[in-house]
Backbone as ProteinMPNN parsed JSONL, in Angstrom:
{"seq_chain_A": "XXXXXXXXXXXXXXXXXXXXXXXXXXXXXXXXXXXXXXXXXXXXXXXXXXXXXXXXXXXXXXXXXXXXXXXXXXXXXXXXX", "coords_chain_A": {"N_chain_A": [[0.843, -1.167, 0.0], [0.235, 2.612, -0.954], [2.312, 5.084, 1.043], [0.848, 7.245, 0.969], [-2.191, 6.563, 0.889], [-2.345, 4.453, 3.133], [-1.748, 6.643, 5.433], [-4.182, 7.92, 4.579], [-6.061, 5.722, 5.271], [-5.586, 5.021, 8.167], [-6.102, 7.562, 9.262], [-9.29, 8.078, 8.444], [-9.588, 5.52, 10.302], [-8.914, 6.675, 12.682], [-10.813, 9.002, 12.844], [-13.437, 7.39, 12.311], [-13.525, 5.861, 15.067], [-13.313, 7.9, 16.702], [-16.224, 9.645, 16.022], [-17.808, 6.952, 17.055], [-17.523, 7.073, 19.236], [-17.949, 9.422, 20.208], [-20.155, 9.516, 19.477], [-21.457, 7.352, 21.294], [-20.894, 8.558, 23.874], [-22.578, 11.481, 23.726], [-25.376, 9.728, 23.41], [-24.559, 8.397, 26.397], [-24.963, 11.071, 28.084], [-27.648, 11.988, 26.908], [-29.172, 9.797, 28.024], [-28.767, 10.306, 30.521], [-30.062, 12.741, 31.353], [-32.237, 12.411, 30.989], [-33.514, 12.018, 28.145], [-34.92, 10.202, 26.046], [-35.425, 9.396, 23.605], [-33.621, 11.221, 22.276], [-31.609, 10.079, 22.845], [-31.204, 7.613, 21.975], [-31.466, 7.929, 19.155], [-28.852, 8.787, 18.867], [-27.28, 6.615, 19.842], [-27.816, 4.859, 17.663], [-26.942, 6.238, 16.178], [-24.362, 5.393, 16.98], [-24.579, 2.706, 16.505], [-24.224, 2.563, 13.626], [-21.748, 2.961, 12.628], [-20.644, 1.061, 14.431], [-21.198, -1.919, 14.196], [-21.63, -4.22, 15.857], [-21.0, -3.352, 17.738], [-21.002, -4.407, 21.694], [-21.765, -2.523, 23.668], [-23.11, -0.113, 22.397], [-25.343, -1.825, 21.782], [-26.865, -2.658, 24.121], [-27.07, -0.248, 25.11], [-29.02, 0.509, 23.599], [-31.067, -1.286, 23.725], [-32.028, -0.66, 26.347], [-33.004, 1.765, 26.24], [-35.548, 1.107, 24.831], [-36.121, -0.388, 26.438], [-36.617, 1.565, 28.598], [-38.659, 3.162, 26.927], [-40.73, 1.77, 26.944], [-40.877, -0.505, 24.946], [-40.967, -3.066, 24.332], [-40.391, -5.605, 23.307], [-38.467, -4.71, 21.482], [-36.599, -3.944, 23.008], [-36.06, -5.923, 23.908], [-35.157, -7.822, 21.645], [-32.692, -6.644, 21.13], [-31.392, -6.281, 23.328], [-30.724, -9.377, 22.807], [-29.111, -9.46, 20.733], [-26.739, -8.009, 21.916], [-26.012, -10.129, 23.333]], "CA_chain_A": [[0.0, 0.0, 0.0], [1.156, 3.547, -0.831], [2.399, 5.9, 2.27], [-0.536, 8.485, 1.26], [-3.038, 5.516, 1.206], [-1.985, 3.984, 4.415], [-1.974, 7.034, 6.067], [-5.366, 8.499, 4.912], [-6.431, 4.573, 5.859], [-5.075, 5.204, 9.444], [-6.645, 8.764, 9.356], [-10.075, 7.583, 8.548], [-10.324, 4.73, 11.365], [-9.632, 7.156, 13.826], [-11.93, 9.61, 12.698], [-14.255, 6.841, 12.478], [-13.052, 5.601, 15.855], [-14.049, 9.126, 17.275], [-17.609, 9.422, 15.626], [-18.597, 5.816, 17.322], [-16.842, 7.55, 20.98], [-19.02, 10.859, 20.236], [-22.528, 9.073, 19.803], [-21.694, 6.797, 22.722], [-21.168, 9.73, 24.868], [-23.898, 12.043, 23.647], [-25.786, 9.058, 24.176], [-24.701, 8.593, 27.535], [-25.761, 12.379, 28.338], [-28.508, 12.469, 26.682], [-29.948, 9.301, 29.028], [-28.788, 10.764, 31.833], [-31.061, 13.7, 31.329], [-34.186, 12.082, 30.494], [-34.222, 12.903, 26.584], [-35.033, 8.643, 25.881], [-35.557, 9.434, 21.788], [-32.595, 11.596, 21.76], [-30.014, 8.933, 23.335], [-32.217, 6.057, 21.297], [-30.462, 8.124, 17.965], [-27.404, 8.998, 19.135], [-26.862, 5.096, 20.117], [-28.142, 4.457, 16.286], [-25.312, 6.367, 14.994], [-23.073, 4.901, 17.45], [-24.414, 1.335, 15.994], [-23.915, 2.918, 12.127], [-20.128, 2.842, 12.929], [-19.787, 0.002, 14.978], [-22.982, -2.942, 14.241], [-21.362, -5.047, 16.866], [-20.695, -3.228, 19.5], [-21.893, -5.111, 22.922], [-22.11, -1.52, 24.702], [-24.07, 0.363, 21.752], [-26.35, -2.772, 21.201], [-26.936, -2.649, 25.037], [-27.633, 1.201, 25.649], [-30.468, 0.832, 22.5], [-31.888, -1.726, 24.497], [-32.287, -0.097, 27.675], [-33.526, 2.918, 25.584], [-36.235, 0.55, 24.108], [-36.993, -0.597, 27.699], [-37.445, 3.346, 29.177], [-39.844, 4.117, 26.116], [-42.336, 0.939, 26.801], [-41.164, -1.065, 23.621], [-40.561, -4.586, 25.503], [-40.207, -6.614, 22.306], [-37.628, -4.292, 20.636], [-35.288, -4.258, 24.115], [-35.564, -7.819, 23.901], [-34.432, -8.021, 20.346], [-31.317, -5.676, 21.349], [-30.481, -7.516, 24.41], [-30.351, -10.86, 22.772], [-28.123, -9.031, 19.725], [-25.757, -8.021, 22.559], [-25.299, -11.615, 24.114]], "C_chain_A": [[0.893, 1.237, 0.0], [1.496, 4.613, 0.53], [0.982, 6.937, 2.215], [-1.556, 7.543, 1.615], [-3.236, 4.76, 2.604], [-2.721, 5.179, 5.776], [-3.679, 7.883, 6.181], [-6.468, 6.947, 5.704], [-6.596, 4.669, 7.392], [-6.528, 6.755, 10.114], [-8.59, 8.353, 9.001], [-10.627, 6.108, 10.016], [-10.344, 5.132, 12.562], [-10.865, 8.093, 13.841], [-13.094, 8.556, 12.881], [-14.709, 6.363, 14.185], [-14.008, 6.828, 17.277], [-15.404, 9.415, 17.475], [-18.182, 8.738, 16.721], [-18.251, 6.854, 18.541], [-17.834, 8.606, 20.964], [-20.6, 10.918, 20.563], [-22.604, 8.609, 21.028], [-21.771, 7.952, 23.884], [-22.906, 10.707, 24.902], [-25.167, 10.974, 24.023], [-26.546, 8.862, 25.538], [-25.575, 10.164, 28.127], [-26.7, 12.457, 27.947], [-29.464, 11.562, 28.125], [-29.995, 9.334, 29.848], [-29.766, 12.047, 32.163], [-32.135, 13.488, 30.923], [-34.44, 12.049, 28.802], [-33.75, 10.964, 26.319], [-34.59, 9.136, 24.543], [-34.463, 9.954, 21.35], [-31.369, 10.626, 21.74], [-29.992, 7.845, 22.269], [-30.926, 6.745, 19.703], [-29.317, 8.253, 18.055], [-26.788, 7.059, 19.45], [-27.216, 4.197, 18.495], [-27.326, 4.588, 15.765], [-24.068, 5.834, 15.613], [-23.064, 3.117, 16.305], [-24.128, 1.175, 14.532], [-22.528, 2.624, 12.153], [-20.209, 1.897, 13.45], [-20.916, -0.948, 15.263], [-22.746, -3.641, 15.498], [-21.172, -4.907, 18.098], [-21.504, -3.356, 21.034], [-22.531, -3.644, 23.297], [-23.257, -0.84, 23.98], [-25.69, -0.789, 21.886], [-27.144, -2.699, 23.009], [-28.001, -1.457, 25.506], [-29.18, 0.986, 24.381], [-31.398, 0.156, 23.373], [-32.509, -1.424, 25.786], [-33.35, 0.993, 27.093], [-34.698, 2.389, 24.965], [-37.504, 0.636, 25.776], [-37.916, 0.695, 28.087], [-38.434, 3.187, 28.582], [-40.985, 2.712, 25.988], [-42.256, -0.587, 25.916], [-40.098, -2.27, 24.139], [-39.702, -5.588, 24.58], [-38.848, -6.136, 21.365], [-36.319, -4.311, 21.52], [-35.29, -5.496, 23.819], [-34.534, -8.117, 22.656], [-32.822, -7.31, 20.572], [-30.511, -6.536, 22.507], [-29.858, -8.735, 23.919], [-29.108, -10.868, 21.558], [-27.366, -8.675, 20.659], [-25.179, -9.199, 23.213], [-23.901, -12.106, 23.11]], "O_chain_A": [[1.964, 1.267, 0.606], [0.416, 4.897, 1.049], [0.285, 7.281, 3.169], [-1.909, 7.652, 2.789], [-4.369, 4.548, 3.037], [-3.597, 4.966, 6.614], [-4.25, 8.294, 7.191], [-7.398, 7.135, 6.489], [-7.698, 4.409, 7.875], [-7.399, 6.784, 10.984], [-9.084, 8.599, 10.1], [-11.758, 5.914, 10.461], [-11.063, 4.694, 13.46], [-11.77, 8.001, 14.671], [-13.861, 8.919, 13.774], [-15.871, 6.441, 14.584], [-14.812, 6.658, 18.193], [-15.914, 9.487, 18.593], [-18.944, 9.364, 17.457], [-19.206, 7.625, 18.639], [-18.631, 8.579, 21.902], [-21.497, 11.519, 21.155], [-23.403, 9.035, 21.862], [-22.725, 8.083, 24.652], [-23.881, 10.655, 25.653], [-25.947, 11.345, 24.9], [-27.711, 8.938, 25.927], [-26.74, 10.142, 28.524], [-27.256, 13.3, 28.652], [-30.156, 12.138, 28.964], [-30.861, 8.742, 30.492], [-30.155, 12.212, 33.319], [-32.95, 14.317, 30.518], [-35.583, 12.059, 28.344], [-32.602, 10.524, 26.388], [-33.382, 9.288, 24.359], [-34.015, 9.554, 20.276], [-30.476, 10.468, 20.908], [-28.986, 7.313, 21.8], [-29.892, 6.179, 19.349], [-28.621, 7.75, 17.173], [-25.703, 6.659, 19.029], [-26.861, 3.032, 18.314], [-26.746, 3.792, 15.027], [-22.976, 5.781, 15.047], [-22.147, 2.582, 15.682], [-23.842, 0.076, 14.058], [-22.274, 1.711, 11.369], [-19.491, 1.211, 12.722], [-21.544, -0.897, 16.32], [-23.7, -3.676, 16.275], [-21.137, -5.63, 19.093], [-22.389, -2.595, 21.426], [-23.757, -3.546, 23.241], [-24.341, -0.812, 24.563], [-26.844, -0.394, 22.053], [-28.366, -2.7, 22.861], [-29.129, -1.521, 25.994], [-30.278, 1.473, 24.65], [-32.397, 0.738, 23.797], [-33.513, -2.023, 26.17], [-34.496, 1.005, 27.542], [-35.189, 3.307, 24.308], [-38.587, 1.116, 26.112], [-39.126, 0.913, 28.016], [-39.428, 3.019, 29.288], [-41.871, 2.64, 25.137], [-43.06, -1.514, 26.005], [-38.874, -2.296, 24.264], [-38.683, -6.196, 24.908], [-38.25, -6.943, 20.653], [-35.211, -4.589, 21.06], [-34.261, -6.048, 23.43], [-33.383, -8.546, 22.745], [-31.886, -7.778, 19.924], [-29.455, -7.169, 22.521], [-28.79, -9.176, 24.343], [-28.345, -11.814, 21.366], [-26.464, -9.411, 20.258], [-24.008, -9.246, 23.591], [-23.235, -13.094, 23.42]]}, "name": "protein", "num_of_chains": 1, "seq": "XXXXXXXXXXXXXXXXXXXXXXXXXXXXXXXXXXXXXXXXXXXXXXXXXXXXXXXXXXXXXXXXXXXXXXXXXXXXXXXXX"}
């Protein structure tokens, strides 16, 4: 691979890297302040960047729970196992 390639390679996964860290946070803050629907997206775009991640797949589910929607936490929970 060429040195420019590499490094915009490098330069893209942290940026990406960042992004996923940004939603998870906002996220976090948002569900610490009550705003369910806001955290619920912000944990969407965390899961856009990173499908797998236990913690994202986790916080949606909780965020499912808060807002009533039993069957959709479930589905999130059992995608984090």
């Amino acid at each position: 691979m060429a040195p420019d390639l590499a490094q915009s390679s490098s330069r893209d996964r942290a940026q990406a890297a960042a992004s996923f860290e940004d939603a998870l946070l906002t996220g976090r803050g948002q569900l610490q302040a009550g705003r369910v629907v806001e955290a619920l997206q912000a944990y969407h775009q965390a899961l856009s960047q990173s499908p797998d991640s236990i913690e994202a797949l986790n916080a949606v589910a909780v965020c499912y729970d808060r807002l009533g929607k039993f069957d959709s936490s479930r589905t999130y929970y059992e995608m984090a196992l």
